[in-house]
N, C-alpha and C positions, 0 to 999 in steps of 0.2 A: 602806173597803177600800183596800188600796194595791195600787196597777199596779206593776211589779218590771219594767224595762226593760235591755233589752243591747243598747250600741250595739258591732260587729265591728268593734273598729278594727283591720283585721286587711291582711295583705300580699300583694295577690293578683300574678296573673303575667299580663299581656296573651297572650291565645290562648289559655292554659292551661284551656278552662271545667268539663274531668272537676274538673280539681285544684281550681280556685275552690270550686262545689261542693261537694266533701266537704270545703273550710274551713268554709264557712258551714253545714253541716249538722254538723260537729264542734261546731262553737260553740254554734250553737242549741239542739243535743242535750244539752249541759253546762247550758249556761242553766237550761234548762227543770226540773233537775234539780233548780236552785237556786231556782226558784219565780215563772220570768221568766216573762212572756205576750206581749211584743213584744219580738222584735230585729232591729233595725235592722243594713241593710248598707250601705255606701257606694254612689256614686255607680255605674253601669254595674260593679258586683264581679263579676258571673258572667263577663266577659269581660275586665276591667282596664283600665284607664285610661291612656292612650287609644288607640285600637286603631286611629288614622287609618283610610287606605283600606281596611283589614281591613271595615270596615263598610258599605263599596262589594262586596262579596265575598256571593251569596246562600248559599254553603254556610255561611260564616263566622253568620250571623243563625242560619241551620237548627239549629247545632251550639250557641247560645247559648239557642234556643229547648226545643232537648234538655235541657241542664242545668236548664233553670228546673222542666221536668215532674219531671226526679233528685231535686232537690232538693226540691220538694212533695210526690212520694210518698214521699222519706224519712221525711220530720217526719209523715206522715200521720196515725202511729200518737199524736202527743203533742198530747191534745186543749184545746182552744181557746189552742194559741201561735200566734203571729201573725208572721208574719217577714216584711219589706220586703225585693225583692230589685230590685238595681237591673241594667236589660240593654237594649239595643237589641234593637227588634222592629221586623219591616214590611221592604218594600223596594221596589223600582222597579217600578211599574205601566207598562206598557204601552199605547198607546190608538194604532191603528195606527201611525205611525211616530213618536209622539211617548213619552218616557220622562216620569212622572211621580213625582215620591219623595213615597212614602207611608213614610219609615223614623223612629220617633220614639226619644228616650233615655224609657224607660221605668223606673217602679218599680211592680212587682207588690207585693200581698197576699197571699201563699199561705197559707192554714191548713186544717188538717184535709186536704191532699190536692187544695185545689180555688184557684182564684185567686179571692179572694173581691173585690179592688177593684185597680185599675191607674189610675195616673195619668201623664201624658205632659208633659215638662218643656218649660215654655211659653217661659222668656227664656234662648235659644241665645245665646251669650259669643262673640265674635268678634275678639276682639282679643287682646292677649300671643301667647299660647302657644295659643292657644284659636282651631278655626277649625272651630263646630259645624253654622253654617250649611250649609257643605259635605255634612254628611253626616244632617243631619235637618229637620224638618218641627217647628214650635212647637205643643204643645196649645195649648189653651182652655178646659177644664174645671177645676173644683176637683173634690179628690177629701179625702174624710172618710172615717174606719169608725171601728167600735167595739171596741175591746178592755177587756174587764172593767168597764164602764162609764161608760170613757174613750174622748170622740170626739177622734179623732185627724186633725189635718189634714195630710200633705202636700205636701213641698216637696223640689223638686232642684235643690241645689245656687243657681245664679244665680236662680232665682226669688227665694230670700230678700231678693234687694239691691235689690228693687223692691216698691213698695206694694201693686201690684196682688192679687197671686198669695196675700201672705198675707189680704188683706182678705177676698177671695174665698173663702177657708177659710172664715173667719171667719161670714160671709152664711151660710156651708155648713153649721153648729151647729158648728165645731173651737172645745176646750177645750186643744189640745195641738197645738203644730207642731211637727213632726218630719221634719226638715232633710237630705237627705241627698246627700253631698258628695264633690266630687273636685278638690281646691284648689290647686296645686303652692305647695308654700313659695317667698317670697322672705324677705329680711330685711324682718321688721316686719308678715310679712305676717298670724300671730295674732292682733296687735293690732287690726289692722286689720279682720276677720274678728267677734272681740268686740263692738268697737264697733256693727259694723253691725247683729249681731243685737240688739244690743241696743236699738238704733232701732227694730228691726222689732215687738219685744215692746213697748216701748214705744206704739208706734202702734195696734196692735193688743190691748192689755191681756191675751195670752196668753202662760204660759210657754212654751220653746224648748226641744230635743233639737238640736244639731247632732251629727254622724256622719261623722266623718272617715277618709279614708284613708292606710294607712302605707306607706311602699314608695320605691323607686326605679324610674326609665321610664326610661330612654333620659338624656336630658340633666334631665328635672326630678326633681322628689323629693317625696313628701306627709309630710307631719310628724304626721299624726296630729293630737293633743293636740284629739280630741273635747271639748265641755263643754254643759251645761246652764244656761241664764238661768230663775231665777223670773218672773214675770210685772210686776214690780217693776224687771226689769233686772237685778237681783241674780245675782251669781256661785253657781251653787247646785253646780256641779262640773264638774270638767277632768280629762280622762286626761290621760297620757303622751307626752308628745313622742319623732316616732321610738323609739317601742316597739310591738310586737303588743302588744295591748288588749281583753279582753273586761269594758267598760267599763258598771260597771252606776248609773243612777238607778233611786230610789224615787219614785213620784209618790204624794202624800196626798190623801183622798179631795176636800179642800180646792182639791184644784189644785197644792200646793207641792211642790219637789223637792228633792233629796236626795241625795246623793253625796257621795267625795270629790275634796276641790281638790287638785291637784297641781300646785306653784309655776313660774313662769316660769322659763327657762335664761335667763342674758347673752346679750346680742347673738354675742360670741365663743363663749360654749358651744353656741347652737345651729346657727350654722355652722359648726362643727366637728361636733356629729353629721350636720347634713345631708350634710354632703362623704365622710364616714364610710360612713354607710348609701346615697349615689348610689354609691360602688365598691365595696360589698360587693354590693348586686344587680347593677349590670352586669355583674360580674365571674360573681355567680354565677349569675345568672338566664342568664346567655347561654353558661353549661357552658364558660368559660376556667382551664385547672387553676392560671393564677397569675398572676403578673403581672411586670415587669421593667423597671428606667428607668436614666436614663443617673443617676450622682452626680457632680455636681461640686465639691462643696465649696461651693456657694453655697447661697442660703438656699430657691428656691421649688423647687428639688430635695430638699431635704431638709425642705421642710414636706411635699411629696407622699408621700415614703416612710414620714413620720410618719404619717400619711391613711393608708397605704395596710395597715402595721402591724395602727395598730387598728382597718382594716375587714376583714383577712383572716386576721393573724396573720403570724409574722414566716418558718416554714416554707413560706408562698405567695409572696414578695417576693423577689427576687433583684435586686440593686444592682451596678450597673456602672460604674468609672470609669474615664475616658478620658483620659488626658493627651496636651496637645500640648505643644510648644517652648513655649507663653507663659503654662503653669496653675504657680499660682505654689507652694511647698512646702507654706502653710498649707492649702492645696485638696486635699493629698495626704491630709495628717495629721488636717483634719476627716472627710473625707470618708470616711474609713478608723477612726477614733470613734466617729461616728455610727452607724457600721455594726454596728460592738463592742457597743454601747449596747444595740440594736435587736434583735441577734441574728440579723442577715441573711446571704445568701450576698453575699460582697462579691469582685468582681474587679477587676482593674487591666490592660488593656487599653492599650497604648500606641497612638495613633493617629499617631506620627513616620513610621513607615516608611510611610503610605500617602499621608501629607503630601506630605512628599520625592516619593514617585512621580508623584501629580499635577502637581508644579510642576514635575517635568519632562520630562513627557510635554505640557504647555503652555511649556515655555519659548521656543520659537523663534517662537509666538502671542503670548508675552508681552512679550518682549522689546522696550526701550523704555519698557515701562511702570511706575510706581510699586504696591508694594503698596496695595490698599484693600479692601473689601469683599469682594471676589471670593474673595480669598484666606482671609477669616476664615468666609465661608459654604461651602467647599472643606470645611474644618475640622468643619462644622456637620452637613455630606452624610457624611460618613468612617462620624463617630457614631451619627447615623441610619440609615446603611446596617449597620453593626456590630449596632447594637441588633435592626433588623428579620431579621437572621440570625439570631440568635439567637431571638427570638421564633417564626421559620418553623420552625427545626430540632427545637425543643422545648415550644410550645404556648401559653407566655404571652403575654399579649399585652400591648403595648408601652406603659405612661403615661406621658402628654409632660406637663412640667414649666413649660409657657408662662404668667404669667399675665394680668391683664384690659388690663393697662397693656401691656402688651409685644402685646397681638393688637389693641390699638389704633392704636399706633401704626408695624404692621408689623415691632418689632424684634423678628425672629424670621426664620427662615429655612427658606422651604419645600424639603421632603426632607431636613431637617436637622434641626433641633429640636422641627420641626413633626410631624417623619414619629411616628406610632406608632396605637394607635384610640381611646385615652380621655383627653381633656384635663382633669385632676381640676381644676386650678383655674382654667381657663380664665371664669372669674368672678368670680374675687378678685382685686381691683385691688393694686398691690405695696405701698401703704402700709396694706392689710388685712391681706395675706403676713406683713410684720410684728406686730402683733398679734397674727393667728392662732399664732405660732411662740412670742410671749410665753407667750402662755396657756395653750398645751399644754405647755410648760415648767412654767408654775404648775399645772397640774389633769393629773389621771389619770383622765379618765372612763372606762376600762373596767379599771383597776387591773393595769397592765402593772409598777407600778413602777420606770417610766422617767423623767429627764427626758431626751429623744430628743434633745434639739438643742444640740450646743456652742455656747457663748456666745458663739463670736467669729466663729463663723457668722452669728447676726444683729447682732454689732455691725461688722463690718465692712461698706466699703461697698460696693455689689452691682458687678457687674462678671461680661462675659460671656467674659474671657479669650481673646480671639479675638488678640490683640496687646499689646507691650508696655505695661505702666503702665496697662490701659486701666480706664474707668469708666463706668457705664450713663450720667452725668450730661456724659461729652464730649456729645454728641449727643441728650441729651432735657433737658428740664428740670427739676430736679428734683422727687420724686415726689408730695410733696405739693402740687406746683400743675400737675404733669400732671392725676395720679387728678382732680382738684377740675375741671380743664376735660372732663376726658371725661365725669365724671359729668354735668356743668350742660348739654355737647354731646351725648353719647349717650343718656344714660338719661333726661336731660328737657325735649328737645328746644330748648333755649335757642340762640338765634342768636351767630355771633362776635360780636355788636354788644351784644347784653346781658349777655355773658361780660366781654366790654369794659368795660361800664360799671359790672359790677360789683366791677373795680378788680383785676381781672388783665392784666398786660401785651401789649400789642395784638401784639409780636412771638409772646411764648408761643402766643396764643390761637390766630395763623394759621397756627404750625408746628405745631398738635396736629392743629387740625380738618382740615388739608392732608393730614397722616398719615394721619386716620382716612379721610378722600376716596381717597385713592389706594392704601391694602391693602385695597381692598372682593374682589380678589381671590384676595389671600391667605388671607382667613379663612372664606372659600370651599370653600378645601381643605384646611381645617384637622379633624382629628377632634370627633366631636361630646363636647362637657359639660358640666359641672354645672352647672346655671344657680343662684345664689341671688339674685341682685338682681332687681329689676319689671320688668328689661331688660337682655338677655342678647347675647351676638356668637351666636345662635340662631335657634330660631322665632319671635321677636319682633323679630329686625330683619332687615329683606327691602331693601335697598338695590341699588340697578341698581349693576354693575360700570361700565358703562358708564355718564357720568353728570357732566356740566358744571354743575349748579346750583349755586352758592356761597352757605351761607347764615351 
């Protein structure tokens, strides 16, 4: 007999748990049509992922505990399906004045109307992005049942990356682990995911279900792209990267399974759909009717409005440029192409007459002194303040154009370039900017038939036109041995002295890491976004503003 399995790789809404619900009861209710007896739902789906202090909140549990009976009595009526739902239960006990957390991430059983097995996820994830201990309690049980005469063991999420949890099944009589997940992409981070289970099948001589979730949160993004290991290790099937997915394995009475494989994207193609799909849920999970950014004719403005396109379409996107005294004609004429291309509203907004008023309503302050900085962030505030008017009077709300390389090492300007709520590529270091801008030139993944970005937009070299002649490369060094030190300093913790000896130059090394030392401020008050790398200017880096250590 074959088990007929659906994993929901489907896009839930933190808070939303009426709406989750009737996803996972539309899907199951389909399933079941098709001949499935288990389907699996991601990681906490009944409430989304992750629902931080929401899960400190006892009406917030109450409200997720409602959905879970919604959705049991629905399926009530479709006899022997089995559906895994994954939710926080439990909350803060009392014991005279002391608070005890009994709140565990749970995944029910539900069939036929009743919870027939519940298991409570044992290895709480505490690092990245991830801060579970906060808000749960570890099980310790294994949990198995049976579906069609398939024991099925049980696993969430970070259980799998540990021995214990599956062996435990295993001891339990599980013929079947079945995985279920709530993962945030970084780059690499699929493969990464593959391998592991595939240690774990290995170790345990059982096939694998992983159960992915798809969506955007706040700053991260789930990619989806569930898939099934035989018991062999073997690729036996892979959904859809960043797509809703009602993703079906066949299991044979053998054990083996069955689906199909759907192929890796490139490096560049699937950080371009994740950057895609993180501004098409912010945007629209949090009800903004559009969106709105400054254009300047350079390139990480005109990679976001590309992002921003084929996440909304080019009737939600409205483009704005600013000229001052030092933007030079080719900034006019891209930036005014690009727009053409795109199909967007494009304005042209002169920022000279507010220039001018500044510098001279400071001139008797200034006086004596040499233009520098102050004068080019004046410039930066005008923009900002223009954009955020705009955004107040008419509802879009503002994407800032910064990227990883510029909020590391501070060049950027708070209330100026900074000011807006969505930083799309606030993770893309600039010598990815380029790439990413290559290859959306080369591919159409949503068949806009565009290529969106003038050529001499990325061949030219970048420059924030704050002043004559100027070039990112006066004052940084250039991008390919910035990006290489922040990555070796930020993302993997390597000290100046091993950045050193890995044959970067000792001056580069101590003007990057000193940069990145002293804007702990700035990026502070910088809007929250996309994260794709294992280590983001986010909830994975927590660094004192305050703060003397040199390392």
């Amino acid at each position: 007999m074959t088990l007929k399995i659906c994993v929901a790789q489907l896009n839930f809404v933190v808070g939303d748990m009426a709406g989750n619900a009737q996803k996972i009861i539309e899907c199951a209710t389909a399933a079941y049509q098709d001949g499935v007896r288990l389907v699996l739902t991601p990681e906490l789906s009944l409430c989304g992922y992750a629902a931080e202090d929401l899960f400190l909140r006892p009406s917030f549990i109450a409200a997720c505990d409602d959905a879970l009976k919604t959705v049991s009595a629905a399926l009530s009526g479709l006899m022997g399906l089995h559906v895994v739902v994954g939710h926080p239960c439990g909350g803060d006990e009392r014991t005279r004045s002391v608070s005890v957390q009994r709140r565990f991430n749970m995944a029910s059983v539900v069939c036929e109307g009743q919870v027939v097995a519940a298991y409570a996820k044992r290895e709480l994830p505490n690092y990245q992005v991830f801060d579970e201990r906060r808000y749960f309690l570890a099980g310790d049980q294994a949990c198995v049942f049976e579906v069609a005469g398939t024991k099925v063991g049980l696993l969430i999420c970070e259980d799998a990356w540990f021995e214990e949890p599956a062996a435990q099944a295993k001891v339990a009589g599980a013929e079947l682990l079945a995985v279920i997940n709530a993962s945030p992409f970084h780059v690499g981070k699929g493969d990464e995911r593959e391998q592991a289970m595939r240690g774990r099948v290995k170790a345990t001589g059982l096939p694998l279900i992983y159960a992915h979730l798809v969506g955007g949160q706040d700053e991260v993004v789930f990619e989806g792209r569930s898939f099934a290991l035989n018991a062999d290790g073997a690729l036996a099937a892979r959904a859809p990267s960043f797509q809703v997915a009602s993703f079906r394995v066949d299991v044979t009475q053998g054990g083996l399974l069955f689906g199909e494989v759907v192929k890796d994207g490139s490096l560049e193609a699937d950080l371009w759909h994740a950057l895609v799909l993180g501004v098409r849920d912010y945007i629209g999970k949090n009800g903004f009717p559009g969106v709105l950014l400054g254009l300047s004719g350079g390139i990480d403005s005109a990679l976001v409005l590309a992002i921003a396109v084929d996440a909304l379409g080019a009737d939600k996107v409205r483009s704005v440029m600013m000229p001052s005294p030092y933007t030079a004609e080719m900034s006019w004429l891209d930036a005014r192409e690009m727009a053409q291309r795109l199909g967007v509203r494009y304005d042209e907004v002169s920022i000279v007459p507010e220039f001018e008023a500044f510098l001279g309503s400071l001139k008797a302050d200034f006086a004596g002194t040499q233009p520098d900085t102050t004068e080019e962030n004046i410039q930066a505030r005008i923009r900002g303040t223009l954009l955020m008017a705009l955004s107040n009077k008419f509802g879009s709300i503002v994407l800032t154009t910064g990227n990883k390389s510029e909020m590391a090492t501070g060049y950027c300007t708070l209330y100026g370039d900074m000011a807006g709520g969505f930083a799309v590529i606030k993770d893309v270091a600039k010598t990815l900017v380029f790439k990413l801008a290559r290859w959306r030139n080369a591919n159409d993944p949503f068949g806009t038939g565009v290529e969106p970005i003038p050529d001499r937009i990325i061949t030219r070299p970048p420059s924030a036109e704050l002043r004559p002649d100027q070039t990112d490369q006066d004052s940084l060094p250039p991008y390919e041995v910035l990006d290489e030190i922040v990555s070796r300093f930020m993302e993997n913790d390597q000290s100046s002295q091993d950045i050193i000896a890995a044959g970067f130059a000792r001056a580069d090394v101590e003007k990057v890491t000193r940069l990145i030392r002293i804007n702990e401020y700035k990026r502070r008050q910088s809007p929250v976004g996309i994260r794709v790398t294992h280590r983001s200017f986010g909830k994975d880096w927590r660094y004192p503003i305050t703060n003397k250590f040199r390392a």
